[in-house]
Residue, then its C-alpha position, 0 to 999 in steps of 0.5 A: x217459539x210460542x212466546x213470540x207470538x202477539x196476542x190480539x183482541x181476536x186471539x181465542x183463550x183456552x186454559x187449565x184451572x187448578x190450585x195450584x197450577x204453576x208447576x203445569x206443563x199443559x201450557x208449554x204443550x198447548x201452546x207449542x201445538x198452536x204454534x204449529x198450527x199457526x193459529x191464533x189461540x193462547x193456552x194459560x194457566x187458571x189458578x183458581x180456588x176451590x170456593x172460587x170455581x164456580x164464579x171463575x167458570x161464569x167469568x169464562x163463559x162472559x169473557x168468551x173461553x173456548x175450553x179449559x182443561x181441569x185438575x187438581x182438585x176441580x175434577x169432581x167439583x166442577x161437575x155440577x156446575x156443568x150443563x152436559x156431561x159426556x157419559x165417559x165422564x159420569x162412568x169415571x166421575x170425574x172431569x179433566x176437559x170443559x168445551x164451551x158448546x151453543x153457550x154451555x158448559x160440557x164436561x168429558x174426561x180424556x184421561x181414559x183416551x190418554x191412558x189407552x192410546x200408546x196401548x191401541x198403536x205402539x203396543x197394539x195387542x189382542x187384550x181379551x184374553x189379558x189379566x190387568x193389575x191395577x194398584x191403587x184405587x182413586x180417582x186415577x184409577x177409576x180412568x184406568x180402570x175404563x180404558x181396561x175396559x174400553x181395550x177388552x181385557x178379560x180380568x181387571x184387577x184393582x189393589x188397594x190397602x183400605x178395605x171400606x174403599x176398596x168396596x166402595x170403588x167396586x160398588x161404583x162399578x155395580x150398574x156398569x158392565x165393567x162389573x163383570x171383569x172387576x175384582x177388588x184385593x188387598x194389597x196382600x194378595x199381590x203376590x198371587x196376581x203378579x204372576x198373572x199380570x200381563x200389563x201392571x198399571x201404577x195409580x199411587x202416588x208412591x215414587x212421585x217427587x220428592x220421595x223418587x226412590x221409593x216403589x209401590x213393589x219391592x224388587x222381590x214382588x216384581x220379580x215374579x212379573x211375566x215376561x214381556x208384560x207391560x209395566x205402566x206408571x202414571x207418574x212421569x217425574x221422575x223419567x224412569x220411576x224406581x217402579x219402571x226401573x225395577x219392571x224393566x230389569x224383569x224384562x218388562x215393556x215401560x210405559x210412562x205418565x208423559x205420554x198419557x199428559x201428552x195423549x190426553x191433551x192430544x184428545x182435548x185439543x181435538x174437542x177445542x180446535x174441532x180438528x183431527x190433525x194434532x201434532x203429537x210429536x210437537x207436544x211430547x217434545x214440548x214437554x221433553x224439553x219443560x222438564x230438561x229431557x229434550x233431545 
């Protein structure tokens, strides 16, 4: 176990910032996969607030931090307070992963990687010629809508119900060549892009605790999902959410949020450690047993 391990004067700090940040399952994941690799990190939870950020990020680099990950509401306000931003980041907008890098600060987003990775192996498939329907249009989006990207998929579609930022989000988009393959609609034309889904990526927070029976689609609207089309909920409490249940009813491949959480770290892990060999399944149980789902 992680907690039985002893913390010296030479064990190296790594951590995630956030406000709040109790309820975070980054720590038991981290710090199982240290534990497994026998290395003399620790892994802890910074609860900062938001007027603080800045002084927190120069008390890290006097105190020696080797990384931190970044969530809510950091990950557009920690950006200017950085020395680097890895491109990936800038095309987002967003960070979720600092390293410290020749005494700087340097700001990357492995939401894009996390997104993408059970894509790439498990479901590996030739996505050039694959529609995308992506619903919801924040920040979460905006990774997903990279990795769509980043995969080749021909047609990449975004639902939203405000209009202004619907426009906005695809205006964002205009010096990128991720414009030619992006449309933006409103959620009223769900019901002609459904059909067409090959892989359906939830971005909304409908069906989240604590309002678990609620569905960003009605059953009707899922109904006309294709066959063998993936469904994909970035959320992952609760384990399935009503969206996934609904999709997989249809005969849709499920795809949840806690492998994204785990992929995502398994990519930040990689940056900190400087080292490939992450062990995955380490962190996905880690996090399995944090939420009570453990075999």
């Amino acid at each position: 176990m992680a907690n039985d391990k002893l913390i010296t004067g030479k064990t190296k700090l790594l951590g995630v910032i956030g406000h709040p940040v109790e309820h975070s399952l980054s720590p038991a994941m981290h710090n199982a996969a240290i534990a497994n690799l026998g290395l003399d990190y620790v892994y802890l939870p910074f609860p900062i607030a938001p007027e603080n950020l800045e002084v927190a990020i120069a008390g890290f680099a006097v105190i020696g931090v080797v990384g931190f990950s970044v969530t809510i509401p950091h990950k557009q306000a920690i950006m200017p307070l950085l020395s680097e931003i890895t491109p990936l980041a800038q095309m987002i907008g967003a960070v979720n992963t600092v390293s410290r890098q020749n005494n700087q600060w340097v700001g990357t987003n492995t939401d894009i990687e996390g997104f993408i990775a059970p894509l790439q192996t498990t479901y590996k498939q030739d996505w050039s010629q694959k529609v995308a329907v992506i619903l919801g249009n924040g920040g979460a989006a905006r990774a997903v809508v990279a990795g769509c990207h980043q995969l080749g998929f021909a047609k990449i579609h975004v639902v939203g119900r405000n209009v202004q930022r619907l426009q906005e989000f695809r205006d964002s988009w205009s010096n990128s060549p991720i414009s030619e393959n992006l449309q933006v609609h409103q959620w009223e034309e769900l019901s002609k892009l459904i059909p067409q889904a090959n892989l359906l990526v939830n971005t909304t927070p409908i069906g989240m605790y604590p309002k678990v029976d609620e569905s960003p689609l009605s059953i009707e609207e899922i109904a006309n999902l294709p066959t063998g089309a993936i469904a994909y909920d970035l959320i992952y409490i609760p384990k399935p959410t009503q969206f996934l249940e609904l999709a997989q009813k249809q005969g849709a491949i499920a795809i949840d949020g806690l492998e994204m959480l785990v992929q995502q770290g398994v990519a930040a892990l990689k940056i900190w450690l400087q080292q490939e060999n992450i062990p995955v399944e380490v962190m996905r149980q880690a996090l399995l047993n944090q939420l009570g789902l453990g075999k």
